[in-house]
Each structure stands twice: as C-alpha cells, then as structure tokens.
DSSP file (Angstrom, degrees, kcal/mol; ACC not computed):
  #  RESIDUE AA STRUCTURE BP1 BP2  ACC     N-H-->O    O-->H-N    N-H-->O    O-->H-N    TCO  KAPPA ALPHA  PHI   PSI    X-CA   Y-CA   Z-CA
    1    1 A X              0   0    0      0, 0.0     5,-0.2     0, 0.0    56,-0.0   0.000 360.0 360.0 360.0 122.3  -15.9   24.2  -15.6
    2    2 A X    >>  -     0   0    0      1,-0.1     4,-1.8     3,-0.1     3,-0.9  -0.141 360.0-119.8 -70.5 166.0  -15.0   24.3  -12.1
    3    3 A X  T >4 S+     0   0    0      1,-0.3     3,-0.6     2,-0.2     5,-0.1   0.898 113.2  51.0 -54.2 -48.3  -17.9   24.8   -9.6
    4    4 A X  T 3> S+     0   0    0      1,-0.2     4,-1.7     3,-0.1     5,-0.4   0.748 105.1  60.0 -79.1  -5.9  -17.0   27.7   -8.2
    5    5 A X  H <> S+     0   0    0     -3,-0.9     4,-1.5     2,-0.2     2,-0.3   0.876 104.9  46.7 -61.5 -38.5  -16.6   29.0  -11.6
    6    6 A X  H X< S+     0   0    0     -4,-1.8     3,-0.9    -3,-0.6     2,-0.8   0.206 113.9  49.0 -87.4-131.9  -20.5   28.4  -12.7
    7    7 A X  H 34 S+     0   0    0     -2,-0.3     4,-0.2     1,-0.3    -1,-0.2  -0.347 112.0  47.8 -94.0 -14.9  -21.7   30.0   -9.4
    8    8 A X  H >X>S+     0   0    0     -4,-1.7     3,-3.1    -2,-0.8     4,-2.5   0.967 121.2  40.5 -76.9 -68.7  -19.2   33.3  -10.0
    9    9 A X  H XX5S+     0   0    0     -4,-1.5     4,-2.8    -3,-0.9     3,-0.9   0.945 114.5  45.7 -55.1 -55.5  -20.5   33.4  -13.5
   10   10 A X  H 345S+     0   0    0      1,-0.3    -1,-0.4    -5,-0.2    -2,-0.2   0.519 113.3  56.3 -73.8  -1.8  -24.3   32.6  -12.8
   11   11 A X  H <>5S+     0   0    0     -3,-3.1     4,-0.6    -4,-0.2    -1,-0.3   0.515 108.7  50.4-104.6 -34.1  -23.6   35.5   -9.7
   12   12 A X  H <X>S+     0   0    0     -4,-2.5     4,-1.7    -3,-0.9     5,-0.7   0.828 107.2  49.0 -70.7 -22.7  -22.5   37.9  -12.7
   13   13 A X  H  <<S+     0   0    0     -4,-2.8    -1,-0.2    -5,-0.6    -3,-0.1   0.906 112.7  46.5 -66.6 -16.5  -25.3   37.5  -14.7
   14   14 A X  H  45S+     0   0    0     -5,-0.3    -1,-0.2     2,-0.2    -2,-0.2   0.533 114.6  51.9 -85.0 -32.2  -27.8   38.1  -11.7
   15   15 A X  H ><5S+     0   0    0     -4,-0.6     3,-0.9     2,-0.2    -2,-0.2   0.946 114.7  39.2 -99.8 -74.2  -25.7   41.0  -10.9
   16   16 A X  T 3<5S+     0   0    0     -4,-1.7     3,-0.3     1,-0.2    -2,-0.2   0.688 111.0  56.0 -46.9 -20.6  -25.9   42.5  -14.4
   17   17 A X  T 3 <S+     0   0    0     -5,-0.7    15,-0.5     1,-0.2    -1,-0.2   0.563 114.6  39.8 -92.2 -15.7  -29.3   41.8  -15.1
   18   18 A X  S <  S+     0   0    0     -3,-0.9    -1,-0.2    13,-0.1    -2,-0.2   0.391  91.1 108.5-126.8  33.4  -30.4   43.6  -12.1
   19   19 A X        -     0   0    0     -3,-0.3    13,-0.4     2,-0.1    -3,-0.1  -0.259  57.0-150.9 -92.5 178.9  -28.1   46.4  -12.3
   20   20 A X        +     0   0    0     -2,-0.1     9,-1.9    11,-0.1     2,-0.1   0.685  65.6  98.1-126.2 -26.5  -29.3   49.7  -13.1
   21   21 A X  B    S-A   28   0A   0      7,-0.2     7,-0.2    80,-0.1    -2,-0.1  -0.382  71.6-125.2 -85.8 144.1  -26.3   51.1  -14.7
   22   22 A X        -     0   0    0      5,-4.6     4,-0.2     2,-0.2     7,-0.1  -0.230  24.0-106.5 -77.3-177.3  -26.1   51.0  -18.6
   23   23 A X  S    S+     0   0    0      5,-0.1     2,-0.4     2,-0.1    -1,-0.1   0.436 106.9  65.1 -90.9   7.5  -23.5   49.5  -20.7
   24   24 A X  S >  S-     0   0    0      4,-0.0     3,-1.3     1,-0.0     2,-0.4  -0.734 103.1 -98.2 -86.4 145.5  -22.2   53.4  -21.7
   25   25 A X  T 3  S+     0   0    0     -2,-0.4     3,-0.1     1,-0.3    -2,-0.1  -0.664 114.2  20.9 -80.5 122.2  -20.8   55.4  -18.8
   26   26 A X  T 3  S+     0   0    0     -2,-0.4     2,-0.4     1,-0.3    -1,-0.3   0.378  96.6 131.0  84.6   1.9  -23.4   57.6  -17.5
   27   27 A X    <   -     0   0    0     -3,-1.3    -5,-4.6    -5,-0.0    -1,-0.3  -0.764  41.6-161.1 -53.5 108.1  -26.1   55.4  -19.1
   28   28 A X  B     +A   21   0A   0     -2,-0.4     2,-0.3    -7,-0.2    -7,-0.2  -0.746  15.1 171.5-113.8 147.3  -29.0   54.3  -16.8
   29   29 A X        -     0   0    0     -9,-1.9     3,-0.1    -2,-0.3    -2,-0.0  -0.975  33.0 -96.5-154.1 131.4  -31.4   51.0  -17.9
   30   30 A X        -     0   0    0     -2,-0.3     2,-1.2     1,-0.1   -11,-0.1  -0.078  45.7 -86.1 -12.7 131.8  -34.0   49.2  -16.1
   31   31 A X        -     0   0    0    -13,-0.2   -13,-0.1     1,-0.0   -11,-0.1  -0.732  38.0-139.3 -85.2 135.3  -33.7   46.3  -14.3
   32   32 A X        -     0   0    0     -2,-1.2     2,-0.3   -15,-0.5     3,-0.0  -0.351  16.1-146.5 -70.1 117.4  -34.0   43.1  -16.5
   33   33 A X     >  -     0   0    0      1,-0.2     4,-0.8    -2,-0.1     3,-0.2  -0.779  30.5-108.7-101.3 171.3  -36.1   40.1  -14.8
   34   34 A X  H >> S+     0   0    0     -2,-0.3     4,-1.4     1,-0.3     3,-1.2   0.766 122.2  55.6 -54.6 -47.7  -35.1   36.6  -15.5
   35   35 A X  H 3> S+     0   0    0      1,-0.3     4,-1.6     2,-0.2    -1,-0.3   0.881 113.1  43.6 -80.6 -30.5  -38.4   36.0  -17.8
   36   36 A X  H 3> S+     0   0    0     -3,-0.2     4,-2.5     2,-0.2    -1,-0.3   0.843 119.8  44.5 -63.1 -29.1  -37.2   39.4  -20.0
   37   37 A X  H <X S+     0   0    0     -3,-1.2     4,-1.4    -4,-0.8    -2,-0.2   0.951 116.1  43.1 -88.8 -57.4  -33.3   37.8  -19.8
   38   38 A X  H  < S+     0   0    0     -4,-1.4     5,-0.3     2,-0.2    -2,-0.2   0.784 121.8  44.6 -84.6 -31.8  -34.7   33.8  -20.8
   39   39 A X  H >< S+     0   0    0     -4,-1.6     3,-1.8     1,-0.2    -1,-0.2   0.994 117.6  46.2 -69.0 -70.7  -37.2   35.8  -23.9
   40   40 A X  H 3< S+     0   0    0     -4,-2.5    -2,-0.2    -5,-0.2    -1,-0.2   0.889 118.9  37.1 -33.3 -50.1  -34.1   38.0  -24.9
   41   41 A X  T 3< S-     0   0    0     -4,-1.4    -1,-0.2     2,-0.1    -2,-0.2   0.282 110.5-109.6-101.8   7.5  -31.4   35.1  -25.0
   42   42 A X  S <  S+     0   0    0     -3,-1.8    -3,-0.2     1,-0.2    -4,-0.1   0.424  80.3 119.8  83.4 -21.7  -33.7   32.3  -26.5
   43   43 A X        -     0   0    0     -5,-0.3     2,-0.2    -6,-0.2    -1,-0.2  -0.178  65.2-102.9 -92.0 169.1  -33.7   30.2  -23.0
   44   44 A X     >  -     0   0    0     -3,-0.1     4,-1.6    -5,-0.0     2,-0.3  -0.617  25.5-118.6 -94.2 161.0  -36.1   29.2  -20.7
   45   45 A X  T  4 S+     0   0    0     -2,-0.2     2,-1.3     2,-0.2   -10,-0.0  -0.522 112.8  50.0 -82.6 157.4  -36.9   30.8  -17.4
   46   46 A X  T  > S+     0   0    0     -2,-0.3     4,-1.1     1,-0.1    -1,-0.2  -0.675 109.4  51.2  75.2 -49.3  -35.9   27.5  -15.4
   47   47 A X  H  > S+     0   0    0     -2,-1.3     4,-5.1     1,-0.2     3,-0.4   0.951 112.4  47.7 -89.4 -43.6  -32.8   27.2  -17.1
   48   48 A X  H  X S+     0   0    0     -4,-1.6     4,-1.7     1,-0.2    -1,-0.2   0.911 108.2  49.1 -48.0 -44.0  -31.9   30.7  -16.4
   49   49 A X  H  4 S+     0   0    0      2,-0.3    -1,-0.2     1,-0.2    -2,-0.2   0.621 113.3  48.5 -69.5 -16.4  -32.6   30.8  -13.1
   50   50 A X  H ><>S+     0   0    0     -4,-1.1     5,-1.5    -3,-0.4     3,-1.5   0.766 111.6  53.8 -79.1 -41.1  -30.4   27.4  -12.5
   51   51 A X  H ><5S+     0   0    0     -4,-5.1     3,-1.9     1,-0.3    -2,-0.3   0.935 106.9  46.1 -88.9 -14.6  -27.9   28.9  -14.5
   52   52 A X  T 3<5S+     0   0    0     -4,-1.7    -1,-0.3    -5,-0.3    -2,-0.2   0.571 108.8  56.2 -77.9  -5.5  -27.7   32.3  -12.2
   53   53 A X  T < 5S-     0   0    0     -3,-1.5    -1,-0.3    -5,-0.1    -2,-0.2   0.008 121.7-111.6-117.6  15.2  -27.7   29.9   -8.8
   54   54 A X  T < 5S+     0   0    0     -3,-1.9    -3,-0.2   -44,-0.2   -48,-0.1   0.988  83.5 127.9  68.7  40.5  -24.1   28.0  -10.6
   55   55 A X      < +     0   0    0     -5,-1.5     2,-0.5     1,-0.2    -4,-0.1   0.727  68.9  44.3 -94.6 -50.6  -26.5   24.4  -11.1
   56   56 A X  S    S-     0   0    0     -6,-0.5    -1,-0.2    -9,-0.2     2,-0.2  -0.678  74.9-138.4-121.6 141.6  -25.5   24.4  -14.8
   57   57 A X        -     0   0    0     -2,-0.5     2,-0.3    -3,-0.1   -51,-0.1  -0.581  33.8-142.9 -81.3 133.7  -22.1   25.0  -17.0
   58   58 A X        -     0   0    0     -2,-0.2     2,-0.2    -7,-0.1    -1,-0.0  -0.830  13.2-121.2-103.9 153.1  -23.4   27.1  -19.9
   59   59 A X     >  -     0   0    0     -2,-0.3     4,-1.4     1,-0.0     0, 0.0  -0.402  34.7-103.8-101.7 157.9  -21.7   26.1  -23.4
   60   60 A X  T  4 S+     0   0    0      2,-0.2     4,-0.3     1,-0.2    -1,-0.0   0.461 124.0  61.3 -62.3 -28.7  -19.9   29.1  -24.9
   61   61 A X  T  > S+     0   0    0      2,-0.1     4,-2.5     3,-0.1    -1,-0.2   0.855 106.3  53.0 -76.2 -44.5  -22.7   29.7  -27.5
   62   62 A X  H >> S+     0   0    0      1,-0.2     4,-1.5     2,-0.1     3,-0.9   0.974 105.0  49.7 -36.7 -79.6  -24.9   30.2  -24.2
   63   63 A X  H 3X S+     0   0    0     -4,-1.4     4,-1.6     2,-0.2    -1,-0.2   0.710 110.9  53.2 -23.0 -48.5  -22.6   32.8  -22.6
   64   64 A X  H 3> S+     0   0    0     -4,-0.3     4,-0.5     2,-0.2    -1,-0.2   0.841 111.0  46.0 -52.7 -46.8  -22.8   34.7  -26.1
   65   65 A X  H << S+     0   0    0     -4,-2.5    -2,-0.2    -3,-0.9     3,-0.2   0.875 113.4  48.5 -67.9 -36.1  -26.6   34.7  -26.1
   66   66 A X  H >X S+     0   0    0     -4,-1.5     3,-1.5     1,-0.2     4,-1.1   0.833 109.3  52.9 -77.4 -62.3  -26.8   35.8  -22.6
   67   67 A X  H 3<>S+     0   0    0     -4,-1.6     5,-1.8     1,-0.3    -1,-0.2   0.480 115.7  37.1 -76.8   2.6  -24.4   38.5  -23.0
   68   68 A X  T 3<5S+     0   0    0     -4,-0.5    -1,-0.3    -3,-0.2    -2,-0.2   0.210 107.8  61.8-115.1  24.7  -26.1   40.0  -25.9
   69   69 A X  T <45S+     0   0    0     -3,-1.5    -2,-0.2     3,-0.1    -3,-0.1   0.588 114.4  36.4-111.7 -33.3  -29.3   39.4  -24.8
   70   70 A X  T  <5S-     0   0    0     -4,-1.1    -2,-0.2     2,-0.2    -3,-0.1   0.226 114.5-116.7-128.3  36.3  -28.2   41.7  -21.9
   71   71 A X  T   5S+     0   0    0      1,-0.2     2,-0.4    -5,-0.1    -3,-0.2   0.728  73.9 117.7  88.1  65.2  -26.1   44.0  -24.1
   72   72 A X  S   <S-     0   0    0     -5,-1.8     2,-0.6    -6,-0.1    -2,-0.2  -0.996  75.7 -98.7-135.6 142.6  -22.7   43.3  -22.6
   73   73 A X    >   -     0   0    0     -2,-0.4     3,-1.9     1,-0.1     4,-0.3  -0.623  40.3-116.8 -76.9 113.6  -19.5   41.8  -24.2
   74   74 A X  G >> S+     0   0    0     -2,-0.6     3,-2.2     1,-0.3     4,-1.0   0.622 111.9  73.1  -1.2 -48.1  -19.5   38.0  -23.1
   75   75 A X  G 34 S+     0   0    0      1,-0.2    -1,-0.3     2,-0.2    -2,-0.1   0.353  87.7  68.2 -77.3  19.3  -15.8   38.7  -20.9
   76   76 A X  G <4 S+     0   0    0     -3,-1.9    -1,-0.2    -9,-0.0    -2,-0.2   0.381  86.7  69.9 -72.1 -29.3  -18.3   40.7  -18.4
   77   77 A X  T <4 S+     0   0    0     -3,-2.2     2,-0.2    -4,-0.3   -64,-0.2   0.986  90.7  68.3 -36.7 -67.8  -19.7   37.3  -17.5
   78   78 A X  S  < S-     0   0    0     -4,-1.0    -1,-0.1     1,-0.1   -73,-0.0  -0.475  93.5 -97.8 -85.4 136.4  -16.8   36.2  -15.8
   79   79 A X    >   -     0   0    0     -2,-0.2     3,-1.2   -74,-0.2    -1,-0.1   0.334  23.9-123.7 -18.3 141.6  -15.4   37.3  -12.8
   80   80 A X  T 3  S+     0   0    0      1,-0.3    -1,-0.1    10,-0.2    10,-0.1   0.981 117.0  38.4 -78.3 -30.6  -12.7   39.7  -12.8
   81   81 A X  T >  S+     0   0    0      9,-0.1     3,-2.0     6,-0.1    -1,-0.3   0.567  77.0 147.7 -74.7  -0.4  -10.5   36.9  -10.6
   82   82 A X  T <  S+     0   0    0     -3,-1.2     3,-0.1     1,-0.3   -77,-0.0   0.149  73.2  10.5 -53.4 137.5  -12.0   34.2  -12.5
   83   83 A X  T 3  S+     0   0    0      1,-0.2     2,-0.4     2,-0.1    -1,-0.3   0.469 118.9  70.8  86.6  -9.6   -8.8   31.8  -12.3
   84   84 A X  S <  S+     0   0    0     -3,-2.0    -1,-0.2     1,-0.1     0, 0.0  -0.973  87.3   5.4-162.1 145.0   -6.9   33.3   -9.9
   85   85 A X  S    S-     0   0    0     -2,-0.4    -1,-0.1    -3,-0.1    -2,-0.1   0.165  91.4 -44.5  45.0-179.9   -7.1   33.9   -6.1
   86   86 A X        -     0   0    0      1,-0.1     4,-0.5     3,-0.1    -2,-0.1  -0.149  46.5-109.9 -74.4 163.3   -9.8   32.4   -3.7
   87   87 A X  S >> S+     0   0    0      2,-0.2     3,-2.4     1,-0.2     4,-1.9   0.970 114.4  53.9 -27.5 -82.8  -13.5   32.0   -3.9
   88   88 A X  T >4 S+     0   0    0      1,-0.3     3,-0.7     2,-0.2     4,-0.2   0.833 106.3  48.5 -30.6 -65.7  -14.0   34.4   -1.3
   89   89 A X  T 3> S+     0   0    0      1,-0.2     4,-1.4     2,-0.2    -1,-0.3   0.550 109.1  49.9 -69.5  -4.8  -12.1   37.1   -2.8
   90   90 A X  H <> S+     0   0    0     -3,-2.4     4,-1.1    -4,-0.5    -1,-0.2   0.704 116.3  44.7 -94.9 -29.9  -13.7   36.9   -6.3
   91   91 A X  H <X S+     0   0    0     -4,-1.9     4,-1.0    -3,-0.7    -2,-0.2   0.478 110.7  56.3 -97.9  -3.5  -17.4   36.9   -4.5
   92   92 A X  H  > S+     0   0    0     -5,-0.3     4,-0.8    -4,-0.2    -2,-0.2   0.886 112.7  40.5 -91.6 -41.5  -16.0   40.0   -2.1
   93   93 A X  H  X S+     0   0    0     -4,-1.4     4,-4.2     2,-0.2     3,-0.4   0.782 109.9  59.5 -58.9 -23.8  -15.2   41.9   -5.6
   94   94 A X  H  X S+     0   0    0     -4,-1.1     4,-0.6     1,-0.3    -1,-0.2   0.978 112.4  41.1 -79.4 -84.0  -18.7   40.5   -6.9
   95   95 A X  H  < S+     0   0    0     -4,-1.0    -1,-0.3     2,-0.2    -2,-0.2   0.378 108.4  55.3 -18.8 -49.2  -20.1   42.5   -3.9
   96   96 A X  H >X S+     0   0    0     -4,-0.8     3,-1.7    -3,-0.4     4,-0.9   0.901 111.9  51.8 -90.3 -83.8  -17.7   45.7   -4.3
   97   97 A X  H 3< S+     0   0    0     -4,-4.2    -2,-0.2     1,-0.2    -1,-0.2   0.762 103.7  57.7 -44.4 -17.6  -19.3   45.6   -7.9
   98   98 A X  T 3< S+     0   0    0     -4,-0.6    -1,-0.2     1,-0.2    -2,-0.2  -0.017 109.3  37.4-109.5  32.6  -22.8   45.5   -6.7
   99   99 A X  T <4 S+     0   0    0     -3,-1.7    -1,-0.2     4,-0.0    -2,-0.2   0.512 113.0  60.3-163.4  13.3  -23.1   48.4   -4.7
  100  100 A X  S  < S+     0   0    0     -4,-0.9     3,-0.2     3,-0.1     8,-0.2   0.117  94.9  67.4 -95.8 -11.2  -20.8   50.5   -7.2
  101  101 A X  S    S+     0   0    0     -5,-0.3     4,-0.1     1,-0.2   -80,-0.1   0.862  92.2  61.6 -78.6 -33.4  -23.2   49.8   -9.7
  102  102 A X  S    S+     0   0    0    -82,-0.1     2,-0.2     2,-0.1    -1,-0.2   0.377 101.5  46.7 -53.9 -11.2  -25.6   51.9   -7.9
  103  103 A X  S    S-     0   0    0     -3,-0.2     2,-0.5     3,-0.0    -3,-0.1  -0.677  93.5 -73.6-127.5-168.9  -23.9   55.0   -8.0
  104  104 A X        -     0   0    0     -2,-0.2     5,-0.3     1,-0.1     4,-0.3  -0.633  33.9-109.3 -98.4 134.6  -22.2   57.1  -10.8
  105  105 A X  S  > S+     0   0    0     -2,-0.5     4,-2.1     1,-0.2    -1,-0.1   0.573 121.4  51.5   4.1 -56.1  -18.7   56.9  -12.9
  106  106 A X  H >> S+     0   0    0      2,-0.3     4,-1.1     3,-0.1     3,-0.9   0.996 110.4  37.1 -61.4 -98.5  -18.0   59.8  -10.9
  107  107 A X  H >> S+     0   0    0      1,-0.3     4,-4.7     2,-0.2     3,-1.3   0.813 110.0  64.3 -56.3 -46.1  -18.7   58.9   -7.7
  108  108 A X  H 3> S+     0   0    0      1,-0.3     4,-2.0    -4,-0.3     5,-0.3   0.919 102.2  51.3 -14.3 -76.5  -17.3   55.4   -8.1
  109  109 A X  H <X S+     0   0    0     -4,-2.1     4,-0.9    -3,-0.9    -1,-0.3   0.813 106.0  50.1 -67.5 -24.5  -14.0   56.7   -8.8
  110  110 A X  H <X S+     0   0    0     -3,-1.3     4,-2.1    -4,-1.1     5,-0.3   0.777 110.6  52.5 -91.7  -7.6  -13.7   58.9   -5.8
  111  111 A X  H  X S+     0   0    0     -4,-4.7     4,-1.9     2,-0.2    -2,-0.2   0.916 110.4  56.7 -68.9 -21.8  -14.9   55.7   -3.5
  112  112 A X  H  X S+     0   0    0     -4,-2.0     4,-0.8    -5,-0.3    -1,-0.2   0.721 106.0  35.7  31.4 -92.7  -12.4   54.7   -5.3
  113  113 A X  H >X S+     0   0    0     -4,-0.9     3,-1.5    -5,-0.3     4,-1.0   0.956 113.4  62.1 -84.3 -65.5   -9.9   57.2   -4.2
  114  114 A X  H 3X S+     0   0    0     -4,-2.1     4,-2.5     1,-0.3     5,-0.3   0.796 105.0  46.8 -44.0 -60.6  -11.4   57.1   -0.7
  115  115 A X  H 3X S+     0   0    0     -4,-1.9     4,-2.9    -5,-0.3    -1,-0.3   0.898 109.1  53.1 -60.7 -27.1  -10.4   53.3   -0.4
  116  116 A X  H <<>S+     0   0    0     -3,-1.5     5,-2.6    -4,-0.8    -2,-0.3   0.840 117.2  41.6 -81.2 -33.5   -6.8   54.0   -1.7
  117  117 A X  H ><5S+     0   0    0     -4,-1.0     3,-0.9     3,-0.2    -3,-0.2   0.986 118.5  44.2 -84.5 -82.3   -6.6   56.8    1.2
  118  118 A X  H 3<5S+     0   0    0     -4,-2.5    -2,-0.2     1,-0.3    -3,-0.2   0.738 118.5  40.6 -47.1 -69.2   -8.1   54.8    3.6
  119  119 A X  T 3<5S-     0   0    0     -4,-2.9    -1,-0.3    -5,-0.3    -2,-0.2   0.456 101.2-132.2 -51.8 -19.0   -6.0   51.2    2.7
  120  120 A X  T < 5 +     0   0    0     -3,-0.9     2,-0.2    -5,-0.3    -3,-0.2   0.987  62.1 134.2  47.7  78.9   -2.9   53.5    2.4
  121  121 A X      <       0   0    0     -5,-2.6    -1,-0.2    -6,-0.0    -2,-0.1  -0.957 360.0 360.0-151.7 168.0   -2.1   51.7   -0.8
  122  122 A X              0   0    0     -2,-0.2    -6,-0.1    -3,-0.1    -5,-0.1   0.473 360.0 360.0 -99.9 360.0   -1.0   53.4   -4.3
C-alpha cells in the first residue's frame, strides 16, 4: 500500500470517528474516541492511533473491523481520489469533507451550489 495511501486512509478514519454526522442523512452521533474505536473494532489503542497517523498498512480484515466498528461501509475508508490525482488534492477534499460534516444535508448541498456559482463551473 502506497504511503500516501495509509496516511489518506488513517486521515479518514480520524475524520469519521470524530465526525458528528451519522451514517443516515439527517442523523447526528457522538463523537467516537480512539479507546471507544480500538474496544469497538477488537484493536488496541496504540495500534489505532498508529494506524490514524498512516504508520501502519491495515490488512483488509482490519479495514472491515474498523468500518463496522464505526458503522460505515469499509469503501468510506478510502479517499474519494484514492488512486488518482495528487496527494494534495485528495487531503484538500479530506478537508472539504471535514468542515461539511459539520453542517446539514441541506446546507451542504447549497455550499455546494455556492461553490459551482462562485467557480463558474456546471
């Protein structure tokens, strides 16, 4: 797994685990701390926290455990560029996703709409 691949993935899991928006639309949750994540998923707190800072390739049974441990389907791990385009741009969407989690369906889609206005793009 390429590098910047564990740290995009260990940067969703950090990102989902301390979002506040559920996995239903319009759905609100707590945020999750590591030791609730490592309890949930079988793992140790050390190994979690390595794998959310990209130290360690998690095996595909991991990745399973972890996503139902924090009640998301497993292709929510990975970046939405994962494979495709730069670094950069896969950690600016990362970003773009972490301050859109904060708000609602609703408003999401007209910031949304706001950027498409703004970017003059379709």
């Amino acid at each position: 797994m390429a590098k910047e691949l564990k740290h995009a993935i260990g940067g969703r899991i950090r990102l989902i685990r301390e979002s506040r928006e559920g996995t239903r639309p319009g759905r609100r949750r707590r945020r999750m701390t590591i030791e609730e994540l490592a309890d949930r998923a079988g793992l140790s707190v050390d190994y979690v926290n390595k794998l959310e800072l990209g130290h360690y390739q998690p095996t595909a049974e991991t990745l399973v455990r972890i996503g139902e441990a924090l009640g998301v389907d497993v292709r929510e791990l990975f970046p939405a560029e994962a494979g495709q385009g730069s670094p950069q741009k896969a950690q600016a969407l990362d970003e773009m996703r972490a301050v859109a989690s904060r708000y609602s369906t609703s408003e999401v889609r007209y910031l949304s709409e706001v950027m498409r206005v703004v970017m003059k793009r379709p």
